[in-house]
Backbone as CSV, one residue per row, in Angstrom:
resi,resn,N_x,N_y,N_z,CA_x,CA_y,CA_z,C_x,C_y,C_z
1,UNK,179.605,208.894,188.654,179.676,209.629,187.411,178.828,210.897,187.545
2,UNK,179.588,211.952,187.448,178.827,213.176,187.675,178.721,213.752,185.985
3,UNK,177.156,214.203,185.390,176.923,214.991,184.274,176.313,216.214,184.714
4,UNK,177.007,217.206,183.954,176.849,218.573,183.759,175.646,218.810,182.934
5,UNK,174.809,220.101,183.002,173.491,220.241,182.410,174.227,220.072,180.663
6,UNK,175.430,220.979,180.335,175.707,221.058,178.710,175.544,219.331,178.510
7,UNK,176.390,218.557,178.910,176.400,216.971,178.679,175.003,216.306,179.086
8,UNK,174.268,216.505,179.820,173.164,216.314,179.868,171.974,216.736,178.531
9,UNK,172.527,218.052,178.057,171.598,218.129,176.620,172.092,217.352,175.470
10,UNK,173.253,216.770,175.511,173.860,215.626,174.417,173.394,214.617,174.548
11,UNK,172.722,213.856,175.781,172.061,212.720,175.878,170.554,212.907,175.478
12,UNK,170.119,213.806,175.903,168.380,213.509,175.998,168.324,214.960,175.018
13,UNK,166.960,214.963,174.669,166.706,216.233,173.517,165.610,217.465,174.392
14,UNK,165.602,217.852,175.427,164.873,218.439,175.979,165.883,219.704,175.758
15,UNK,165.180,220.798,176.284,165.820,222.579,175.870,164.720,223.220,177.182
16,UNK,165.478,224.153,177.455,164.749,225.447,178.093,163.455,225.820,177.212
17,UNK,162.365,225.602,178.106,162.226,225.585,179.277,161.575,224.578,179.800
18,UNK,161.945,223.504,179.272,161.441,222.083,179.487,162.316,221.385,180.054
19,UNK,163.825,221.613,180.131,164.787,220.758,180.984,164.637,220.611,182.189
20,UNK,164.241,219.408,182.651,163.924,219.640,184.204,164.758,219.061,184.823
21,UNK,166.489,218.351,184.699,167.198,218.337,185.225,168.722,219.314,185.176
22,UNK,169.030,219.482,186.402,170.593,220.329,185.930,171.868,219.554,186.141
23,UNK,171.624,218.584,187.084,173.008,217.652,186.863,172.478,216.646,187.552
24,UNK,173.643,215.173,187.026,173.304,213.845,187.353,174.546,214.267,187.977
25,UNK,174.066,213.211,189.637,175.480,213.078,190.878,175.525,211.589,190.697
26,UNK,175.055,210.964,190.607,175.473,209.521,190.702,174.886,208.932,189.022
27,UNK,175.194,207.939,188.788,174.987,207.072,187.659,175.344,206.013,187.710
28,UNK,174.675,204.802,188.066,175.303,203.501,187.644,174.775,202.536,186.682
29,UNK,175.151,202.262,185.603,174.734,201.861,184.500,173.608,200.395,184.635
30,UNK,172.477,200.676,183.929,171.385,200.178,184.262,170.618,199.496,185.693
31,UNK,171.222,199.984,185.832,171.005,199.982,187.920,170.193,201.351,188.397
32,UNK,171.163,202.724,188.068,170.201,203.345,189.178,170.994,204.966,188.785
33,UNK,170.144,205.920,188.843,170.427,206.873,188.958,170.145,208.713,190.070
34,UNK,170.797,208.933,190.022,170.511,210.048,191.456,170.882,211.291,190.231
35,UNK,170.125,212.279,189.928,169.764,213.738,189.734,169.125,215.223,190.293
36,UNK,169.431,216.214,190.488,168.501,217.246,190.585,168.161,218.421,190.022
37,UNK,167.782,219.334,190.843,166.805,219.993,189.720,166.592,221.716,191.231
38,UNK,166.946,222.305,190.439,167.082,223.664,191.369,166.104,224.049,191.147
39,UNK,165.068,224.452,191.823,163.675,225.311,191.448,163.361,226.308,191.985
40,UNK,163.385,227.389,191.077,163.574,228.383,191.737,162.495,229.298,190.927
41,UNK,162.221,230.307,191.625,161.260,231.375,191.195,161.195,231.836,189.619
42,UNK,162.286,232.276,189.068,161.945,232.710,187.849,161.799,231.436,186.837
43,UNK,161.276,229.945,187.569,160.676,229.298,186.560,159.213,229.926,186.148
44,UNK,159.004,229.785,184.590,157.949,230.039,184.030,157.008,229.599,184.477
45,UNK,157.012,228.652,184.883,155.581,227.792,185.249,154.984,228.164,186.750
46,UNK,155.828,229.289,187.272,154.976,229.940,188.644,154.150,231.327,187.868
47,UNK,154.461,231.409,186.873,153.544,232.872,186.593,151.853,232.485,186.338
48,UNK,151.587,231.114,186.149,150.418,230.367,186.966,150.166,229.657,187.636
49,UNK,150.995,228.997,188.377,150.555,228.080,189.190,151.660,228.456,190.320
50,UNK,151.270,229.024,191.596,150.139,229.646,191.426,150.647,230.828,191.973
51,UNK,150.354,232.405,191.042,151.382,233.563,191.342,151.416,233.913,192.557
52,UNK,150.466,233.912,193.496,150.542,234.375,194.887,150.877,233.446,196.033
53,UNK,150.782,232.180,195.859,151.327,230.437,196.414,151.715,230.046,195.305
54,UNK,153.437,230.055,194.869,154.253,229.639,193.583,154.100,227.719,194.311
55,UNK,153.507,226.746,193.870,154.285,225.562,193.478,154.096,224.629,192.934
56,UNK,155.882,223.940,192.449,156.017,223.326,191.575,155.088,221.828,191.156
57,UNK,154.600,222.217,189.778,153.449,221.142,189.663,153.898,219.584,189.298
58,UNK,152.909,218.735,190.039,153.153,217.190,189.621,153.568,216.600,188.775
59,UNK,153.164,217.157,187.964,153.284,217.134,186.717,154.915,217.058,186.069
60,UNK,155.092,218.336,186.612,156.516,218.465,186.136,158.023,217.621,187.156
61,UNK,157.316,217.311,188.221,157.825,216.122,189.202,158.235,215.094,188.555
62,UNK,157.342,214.837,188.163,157.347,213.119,187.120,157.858,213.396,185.530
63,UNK,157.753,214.080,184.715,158.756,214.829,184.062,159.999,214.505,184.177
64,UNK,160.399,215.227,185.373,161.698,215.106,185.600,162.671,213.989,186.040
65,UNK,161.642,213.075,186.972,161.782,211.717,186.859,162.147,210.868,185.505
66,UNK,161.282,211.441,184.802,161.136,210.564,183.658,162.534,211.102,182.755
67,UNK,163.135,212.028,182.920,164.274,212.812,182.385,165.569,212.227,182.616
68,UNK,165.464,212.269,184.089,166.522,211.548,184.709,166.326,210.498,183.849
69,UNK,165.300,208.967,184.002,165.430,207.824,183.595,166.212,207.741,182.079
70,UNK,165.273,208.989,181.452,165.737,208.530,180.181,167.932,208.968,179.883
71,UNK,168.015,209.882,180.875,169.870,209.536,180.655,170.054,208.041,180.935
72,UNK,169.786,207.545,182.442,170.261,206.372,182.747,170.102,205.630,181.511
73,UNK,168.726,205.598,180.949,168.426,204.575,179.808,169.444,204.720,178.779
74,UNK,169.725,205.958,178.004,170.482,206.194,176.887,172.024,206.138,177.374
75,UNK,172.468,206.422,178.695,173.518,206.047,178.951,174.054,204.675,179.139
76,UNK,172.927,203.618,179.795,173.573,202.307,179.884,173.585,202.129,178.295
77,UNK,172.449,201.911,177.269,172.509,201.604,176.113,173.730,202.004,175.037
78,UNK,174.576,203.176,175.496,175.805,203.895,174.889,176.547,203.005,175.388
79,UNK,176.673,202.828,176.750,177.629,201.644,177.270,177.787,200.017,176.859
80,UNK,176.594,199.810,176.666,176.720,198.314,176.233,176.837,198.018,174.494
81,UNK,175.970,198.549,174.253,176.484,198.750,172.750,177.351,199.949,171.772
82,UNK,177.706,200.895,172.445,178.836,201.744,171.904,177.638,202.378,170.632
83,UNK,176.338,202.134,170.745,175.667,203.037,169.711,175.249,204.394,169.973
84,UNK,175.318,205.378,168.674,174.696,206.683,168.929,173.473,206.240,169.420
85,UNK,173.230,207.435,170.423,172.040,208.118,170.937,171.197,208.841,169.958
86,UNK,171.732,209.560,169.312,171.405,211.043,168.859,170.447,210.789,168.463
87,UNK,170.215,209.651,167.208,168.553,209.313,166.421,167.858,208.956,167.526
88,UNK,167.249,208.358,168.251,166.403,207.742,169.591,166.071,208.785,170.408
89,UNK,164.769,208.073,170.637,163.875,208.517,171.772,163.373,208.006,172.723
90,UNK,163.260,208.626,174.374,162.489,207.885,174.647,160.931,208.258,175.241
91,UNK,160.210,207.333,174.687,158.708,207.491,174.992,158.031,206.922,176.408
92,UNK,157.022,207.572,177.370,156.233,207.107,178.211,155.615,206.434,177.444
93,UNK,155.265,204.946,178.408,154.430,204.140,178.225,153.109,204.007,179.042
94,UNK,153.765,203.865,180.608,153.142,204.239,181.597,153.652,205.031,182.460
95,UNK,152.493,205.670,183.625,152.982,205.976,184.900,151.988,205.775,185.714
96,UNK,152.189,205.239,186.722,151.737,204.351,187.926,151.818,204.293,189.015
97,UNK,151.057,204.374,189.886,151.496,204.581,191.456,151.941,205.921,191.892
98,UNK,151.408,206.869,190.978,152.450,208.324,191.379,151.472,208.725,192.255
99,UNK,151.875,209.255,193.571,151.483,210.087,194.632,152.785,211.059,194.967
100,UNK,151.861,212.414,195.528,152.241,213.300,195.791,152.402,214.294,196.973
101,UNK,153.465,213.871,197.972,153.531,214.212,199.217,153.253,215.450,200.182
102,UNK,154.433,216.111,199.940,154.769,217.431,200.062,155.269,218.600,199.014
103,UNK,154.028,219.589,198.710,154.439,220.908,198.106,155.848,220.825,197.763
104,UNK,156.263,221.086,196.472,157.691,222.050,196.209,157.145,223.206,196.138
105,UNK,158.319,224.064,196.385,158.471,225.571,196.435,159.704,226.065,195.669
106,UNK,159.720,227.311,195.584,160.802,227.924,194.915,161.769,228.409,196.459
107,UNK,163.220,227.638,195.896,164.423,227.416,196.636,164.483,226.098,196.741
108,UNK,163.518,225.067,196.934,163.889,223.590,197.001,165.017,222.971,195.761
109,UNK,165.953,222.068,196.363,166.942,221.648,195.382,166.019,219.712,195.712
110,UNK,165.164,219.949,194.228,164.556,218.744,193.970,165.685,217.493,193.426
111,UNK,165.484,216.521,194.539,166.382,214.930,194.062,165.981,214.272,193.564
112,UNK,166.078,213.852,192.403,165.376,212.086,191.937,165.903,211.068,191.831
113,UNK,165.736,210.293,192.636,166.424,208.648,192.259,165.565,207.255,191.763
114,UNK,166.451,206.964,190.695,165.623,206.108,190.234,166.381,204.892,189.956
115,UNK,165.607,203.860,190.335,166.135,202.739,190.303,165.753,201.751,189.180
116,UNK,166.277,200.737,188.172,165.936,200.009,187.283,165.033,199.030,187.702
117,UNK,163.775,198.601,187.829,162.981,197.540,188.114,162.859,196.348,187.293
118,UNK,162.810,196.691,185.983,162.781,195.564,185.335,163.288,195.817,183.446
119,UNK,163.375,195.337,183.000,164.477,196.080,181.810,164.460,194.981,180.172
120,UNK,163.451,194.389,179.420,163.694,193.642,178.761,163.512,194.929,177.386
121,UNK,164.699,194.494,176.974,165.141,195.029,175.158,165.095,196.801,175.563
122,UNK,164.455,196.838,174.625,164.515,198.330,174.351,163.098,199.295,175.531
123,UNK,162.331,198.413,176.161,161.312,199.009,177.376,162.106,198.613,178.907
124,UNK,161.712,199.816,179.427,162.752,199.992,181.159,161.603,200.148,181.651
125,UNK,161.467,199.493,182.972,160.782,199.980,184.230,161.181,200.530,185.136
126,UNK,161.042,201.448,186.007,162.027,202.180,186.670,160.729,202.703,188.262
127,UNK,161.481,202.690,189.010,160.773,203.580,190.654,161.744,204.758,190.564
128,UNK,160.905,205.528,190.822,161.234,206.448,190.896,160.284,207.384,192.269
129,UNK,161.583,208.003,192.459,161.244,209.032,194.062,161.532,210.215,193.818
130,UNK,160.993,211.426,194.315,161.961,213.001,194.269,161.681,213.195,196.139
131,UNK,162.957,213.892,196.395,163.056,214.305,197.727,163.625,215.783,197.702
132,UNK,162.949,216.424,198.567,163.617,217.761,198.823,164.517,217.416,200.808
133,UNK,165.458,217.592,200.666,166.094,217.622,201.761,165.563,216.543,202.727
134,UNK,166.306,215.205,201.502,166.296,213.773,201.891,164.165,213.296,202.744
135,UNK,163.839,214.429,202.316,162.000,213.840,202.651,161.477,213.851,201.218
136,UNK,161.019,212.537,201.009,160.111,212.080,199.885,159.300,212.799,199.479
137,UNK,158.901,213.363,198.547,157.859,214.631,198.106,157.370,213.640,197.120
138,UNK,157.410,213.040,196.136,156.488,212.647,194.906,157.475,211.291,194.680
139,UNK,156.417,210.203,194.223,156.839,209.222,193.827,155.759,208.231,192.750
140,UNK,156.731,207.561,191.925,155.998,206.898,191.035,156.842,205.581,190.128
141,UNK,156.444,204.725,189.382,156.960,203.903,188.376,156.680,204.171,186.946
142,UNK,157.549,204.254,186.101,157.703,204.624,184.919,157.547,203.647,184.069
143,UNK,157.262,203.375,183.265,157.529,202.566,182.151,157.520,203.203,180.598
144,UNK,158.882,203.241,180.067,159.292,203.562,178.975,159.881,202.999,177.715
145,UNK,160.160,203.304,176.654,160.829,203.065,175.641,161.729,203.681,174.527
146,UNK,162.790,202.930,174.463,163.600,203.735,173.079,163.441,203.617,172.501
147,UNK,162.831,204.339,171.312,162.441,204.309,169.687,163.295,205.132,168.727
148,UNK,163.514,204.843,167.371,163.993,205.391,166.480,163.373,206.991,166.438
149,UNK,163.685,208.238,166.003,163.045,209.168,166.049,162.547,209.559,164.678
């Protein structure tokens, strides 16, 4: 299942310049998802960090992780119960285990895959990895939730 960035802003409520994914390539419903994320220079967030060595912060690594998860999340939940999305959110609970490999830069086409770990009701656990050209750059476990908004 491939999503486009427009269909991607119908699931999750993020906007420029906070969207940190541009399309989902794979999707399999509460199992696992594969996304990325083009990073490129005229992101905002190099006009400090850092203007003369631009790169992309940890921060926004796991972000985007957490972006990805939350389609998979709101997408299996559309699937199994046929309910709107639109009211719901989803919230960090935790993050855990995140280490941080190798520098992004501007031109890297950042991957995230994330896999479902453990999943009771409305809280997901999820691993999550980002790779730039299939080498592991940042990784971590998520733990989240869907709430009413």
């Amino acid at each position: 299942m491939t999503i486009n960035v427009t269909e991607i802003q119908e699931i999750i409520p993020h906007r420029f310049p906070f969207l940190l994914i541009d399309r989902v390539t794979e999707l399999e419903i509460c199992t696992s998802i594969k996304a990325y994320k083009n990073v490129t220079i005229g992101e905002q967030i190099f006009q400090g960090h850092f203007p003369s060595h631009p790169i992309y912060p940890g921060v926004m690594i796991i972000e985007g992780m957490a972006q990805a998860g939350g389609v998979l999340a709101f997408e299996s939940v559309r699937s199994e119960t046929q309910m709107a999305v639109h009211d719901k959110v989803v919230y960090f609970m935790s993050i855990d285990n995140a280490k941080f490999r190798v520098p992004v830069t501007p031109g890297d086409r950042l991957e995230y895959r994330l896999n479902v770990l453990k999943r009771k009701s409305n809280i997901w656990v999820l691993e999550g990895k980002a790779y730039v050209d299939d080498k592991l750059v940042a990784e971590a476990e998520l733990k989240a939730m869907i709430v009413d908004k």
